[in-house]
N, C-alpha and C positions, 0 to 999 in steps of 0.2 A: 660857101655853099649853103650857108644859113646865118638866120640872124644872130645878131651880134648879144651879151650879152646887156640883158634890160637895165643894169642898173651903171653902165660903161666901165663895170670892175668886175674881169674873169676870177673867181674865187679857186678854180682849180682846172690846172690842165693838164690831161691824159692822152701821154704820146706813145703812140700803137705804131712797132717798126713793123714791116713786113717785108716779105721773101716767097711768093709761091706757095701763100697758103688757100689757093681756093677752096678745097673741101672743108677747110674749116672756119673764114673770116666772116660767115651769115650768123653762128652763136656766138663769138667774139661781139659783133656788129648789135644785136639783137639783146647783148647783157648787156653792153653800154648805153645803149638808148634804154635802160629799167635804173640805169645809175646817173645820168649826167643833167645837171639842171640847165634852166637857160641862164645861170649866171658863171658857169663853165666853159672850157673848148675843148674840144680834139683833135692834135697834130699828129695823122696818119704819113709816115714814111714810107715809101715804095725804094726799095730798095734793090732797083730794077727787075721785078716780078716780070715774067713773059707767059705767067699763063690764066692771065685774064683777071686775076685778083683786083685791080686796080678797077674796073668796069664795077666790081662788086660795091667797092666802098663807094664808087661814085653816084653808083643808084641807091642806092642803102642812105647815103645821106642827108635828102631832102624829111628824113624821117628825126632825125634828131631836132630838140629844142634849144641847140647849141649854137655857138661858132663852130664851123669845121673847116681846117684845111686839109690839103695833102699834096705833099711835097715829093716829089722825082726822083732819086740820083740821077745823076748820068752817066755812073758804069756802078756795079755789082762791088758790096766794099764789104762789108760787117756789119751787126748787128748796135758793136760799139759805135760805129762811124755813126750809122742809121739815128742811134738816141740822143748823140749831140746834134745832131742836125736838128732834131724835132727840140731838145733843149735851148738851141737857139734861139729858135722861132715862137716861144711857149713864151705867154705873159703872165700865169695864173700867178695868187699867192702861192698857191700850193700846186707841186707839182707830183706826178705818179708816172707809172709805166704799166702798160697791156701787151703780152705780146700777142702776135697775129691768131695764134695757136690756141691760144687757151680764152676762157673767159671769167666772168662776174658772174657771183649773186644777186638776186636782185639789193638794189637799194644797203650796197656795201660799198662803194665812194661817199656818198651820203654821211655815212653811218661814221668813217676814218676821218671825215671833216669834221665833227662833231669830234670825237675825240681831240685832236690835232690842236683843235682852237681851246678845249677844256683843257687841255697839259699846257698850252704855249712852248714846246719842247721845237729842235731845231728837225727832228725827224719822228718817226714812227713805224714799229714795225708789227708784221703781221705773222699769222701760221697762214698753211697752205690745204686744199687738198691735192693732193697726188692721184691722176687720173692714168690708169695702163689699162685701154681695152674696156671693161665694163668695171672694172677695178676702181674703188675710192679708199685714200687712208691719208686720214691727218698728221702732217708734217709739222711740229712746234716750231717754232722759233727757238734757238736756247738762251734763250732770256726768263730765269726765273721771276722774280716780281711782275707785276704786269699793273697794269695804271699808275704807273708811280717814275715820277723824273729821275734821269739817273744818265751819271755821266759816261760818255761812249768811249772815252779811254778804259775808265774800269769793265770794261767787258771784253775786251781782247784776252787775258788770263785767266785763266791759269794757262799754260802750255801742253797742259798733258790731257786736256779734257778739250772737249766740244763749245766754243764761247761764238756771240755773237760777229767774231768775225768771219766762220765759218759758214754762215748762212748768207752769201751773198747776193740772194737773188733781188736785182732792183724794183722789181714790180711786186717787192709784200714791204710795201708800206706808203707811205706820204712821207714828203720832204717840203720845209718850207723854200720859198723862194732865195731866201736869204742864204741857203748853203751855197745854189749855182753863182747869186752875184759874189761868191768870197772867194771864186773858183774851187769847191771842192763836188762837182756834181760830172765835172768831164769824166769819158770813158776814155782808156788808152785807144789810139785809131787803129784800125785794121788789121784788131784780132781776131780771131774766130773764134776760140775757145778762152772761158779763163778772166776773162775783158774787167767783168764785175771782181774782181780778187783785187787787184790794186786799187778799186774804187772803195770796197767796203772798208778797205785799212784806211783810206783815206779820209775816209768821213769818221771813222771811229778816233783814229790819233786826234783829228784837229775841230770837229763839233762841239760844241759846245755839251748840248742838251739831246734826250733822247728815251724814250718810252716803250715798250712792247706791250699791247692791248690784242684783246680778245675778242676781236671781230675774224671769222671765220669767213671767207666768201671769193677767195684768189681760186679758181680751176686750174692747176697745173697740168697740161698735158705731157705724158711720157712716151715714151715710143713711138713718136713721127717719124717716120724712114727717110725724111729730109733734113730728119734734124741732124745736125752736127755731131750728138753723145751717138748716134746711133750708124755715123761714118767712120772709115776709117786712112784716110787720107793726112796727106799732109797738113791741114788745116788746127786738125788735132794739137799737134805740136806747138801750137801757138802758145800754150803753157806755158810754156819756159821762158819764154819772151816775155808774159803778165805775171810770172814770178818773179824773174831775175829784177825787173820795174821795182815790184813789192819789197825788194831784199834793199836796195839802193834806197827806194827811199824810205824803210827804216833803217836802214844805218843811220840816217841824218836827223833823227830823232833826238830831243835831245834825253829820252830814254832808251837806246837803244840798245845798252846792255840788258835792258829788263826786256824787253819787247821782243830783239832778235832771237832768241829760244819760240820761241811762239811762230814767228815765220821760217826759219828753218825747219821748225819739226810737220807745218803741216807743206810745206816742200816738197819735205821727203815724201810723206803720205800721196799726195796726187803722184809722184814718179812712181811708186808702188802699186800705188791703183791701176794705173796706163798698165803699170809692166805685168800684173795679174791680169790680164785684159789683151795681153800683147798679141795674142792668136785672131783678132780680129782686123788688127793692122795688115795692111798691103808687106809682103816680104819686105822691099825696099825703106819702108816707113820705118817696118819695125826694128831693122837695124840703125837707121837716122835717129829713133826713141831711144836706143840706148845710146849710139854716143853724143847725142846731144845730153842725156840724163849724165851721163860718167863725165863730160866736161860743165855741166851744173854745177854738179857736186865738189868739185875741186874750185869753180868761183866763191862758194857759201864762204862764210867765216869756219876756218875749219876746227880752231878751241872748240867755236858754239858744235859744229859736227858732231865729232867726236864724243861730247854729251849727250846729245839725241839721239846717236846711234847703241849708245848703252842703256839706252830707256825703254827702246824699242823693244817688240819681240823678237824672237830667236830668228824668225823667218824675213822678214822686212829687215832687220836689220842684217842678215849675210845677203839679201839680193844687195842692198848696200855697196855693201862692205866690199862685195867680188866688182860692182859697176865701178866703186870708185877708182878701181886697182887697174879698169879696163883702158888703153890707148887709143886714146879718143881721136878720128883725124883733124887736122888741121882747121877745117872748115869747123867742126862743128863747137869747136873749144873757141871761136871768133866771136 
């Protein structure tokens, strides 16, 4: 859609999934062209959108000083599906993630590349701001130090506290190229919810290198009535599927007695979250939430259980304790 980088080396390339974001993909479109150089690309994914979003980027693009593509599905997948497609096809050294939703500062890819290249670190991450309505409020990162190399094993712990594997979201930071060819940059396919939990544990167990830096300029948008946190459908439930992932493959750690406390306890936390929250699920769901949650719960390592249920508070730990004790049917203990 445009020329190719001037110097035949894409320096960094920003893959923007989408899904039916027309009222919002013109300031999406609009912060990228204030961020992306000509020695960059953009791999937009259409993740079969039907209501005209696709037209948007296509006219929107002869405005960029980029490479641009934009690639099709041919049926409606996930968000996960969507960023490996675009990771495919991405050659930059550096890659990032935009979603359709949200946007840039100006001249904050810029500014992460500049960092990225001064650490020589395997990744990089960012804070956010948090956008509801006319609302802004800065979201940290929990990565204390900030310009400073630091290995992404040591930030998964402690267990009882907020660490940087908590903060999954793939588009607050820069990764080098070198993560996706060691395959640690794939998404689990065809979840809805959850997708980025087994990818940040992956990148934190088996990366080498890794930095949190103080560029401010990610726009989180909150409350889109097509997003997914804001549905309550089947889809939701995709958690358990991007956890149980996460439980498996730390077990084969070959830290995994240190580690497994840490992914059981925040486990539980998301089943508890869901089930505080449970009055917004479909009747039918909401029963599918608990016995898929009470056959979870009986997969976990149940020693490890058993200790992060006595850690917990009085409340989260008796929703617990009554789920685990529930007869879960057949189906959902599979």
């Amino acid at each position: 859609m445009a020329a190719p980088s001037v110097t035949g080396v894409v320096k960094l390339s920003v893959i923007v999934p989408y899904f039916n974001v027309r009222p919002f993909i013109t300031e999406a479109l609009r912060s990228l062209r204030a961020n992306v150089t000509e020695n960059d690309e953009i791999v937009f994914v259409d993740d079969c959108s039907t209501d005209g979003t696709p037209d948007a980027v296509a006219a929107f693009a002869p405005q960029f000083r980029c490479e641009v593509r934009q690639i099709r599905h041919e049926k409606n997948s996930s968000i996960g599906t969507a960023r490996n497609t675009g990771l495919r096809a991405a050659s930059g050294e550096y890659l990032t993630f935009l979603d359709g939703d949200d946007w840039l500062a100006r001249d904050y890819l810029p500014a992460l590349v500049a960092e990225i290249d001064k650490l020589g670190v395997d990744f990089i991450r960012t804070d956010q701001v948090r956008c509801t309505a006319r609302a802004r409020t800065v979201y940290r990162a929990p990565i204390g130090p900030r310009g400073t190399v630091l290995r992404p094993r040591d930030l998964i712990l402690p267990d009882t506290r907020s660490t940087s594997v908590d903060y999954p979201y793939s588009w607050a930071g820069l990764f080098h190229r070198r993560l996706y060819e060691a395959g640690l940059m794939a998404f689990p396919e065809g979840l809805h919810t959850a997708e980025d939990r087994p990818w940040i544990w992956k990148l934190h167990r088996e990366a080498e290198s890794c930095a949190a830096v103080n560029q401010l300029g990610y726009y989180y948008r909150r409350g889109v009535q097509s997003s997914l946190t804001q549905i309550g459908d089947t889809r939701q439930l995709d958690f358990i599927a991007a956890f149980d992932q996460l439980l498996r493959e730390t077990a084969e750690d070959p830290e995994a007695d240190r580690l497994m406390p840490k992914a059981v306890r925040t486990y539980c936390a998301i089943i508890t979250h869901h089930l505080g929250q449970i009055e917004r699920f479909e009747p039918g769901v909401a029963r599918q939430l608990k016995s898929m949650s009470a056959a979870a719960l009986r997969r976990m390592p149940q020693d490890v259980l058993d200790d992060t249920l006595t850690s917990l508070d009085h409340r989260r730990a008796g929703q617990l304790v009554k789920l685990r004790r529930r007869q879960a049917p057949a189906e959902a203990a599979a």
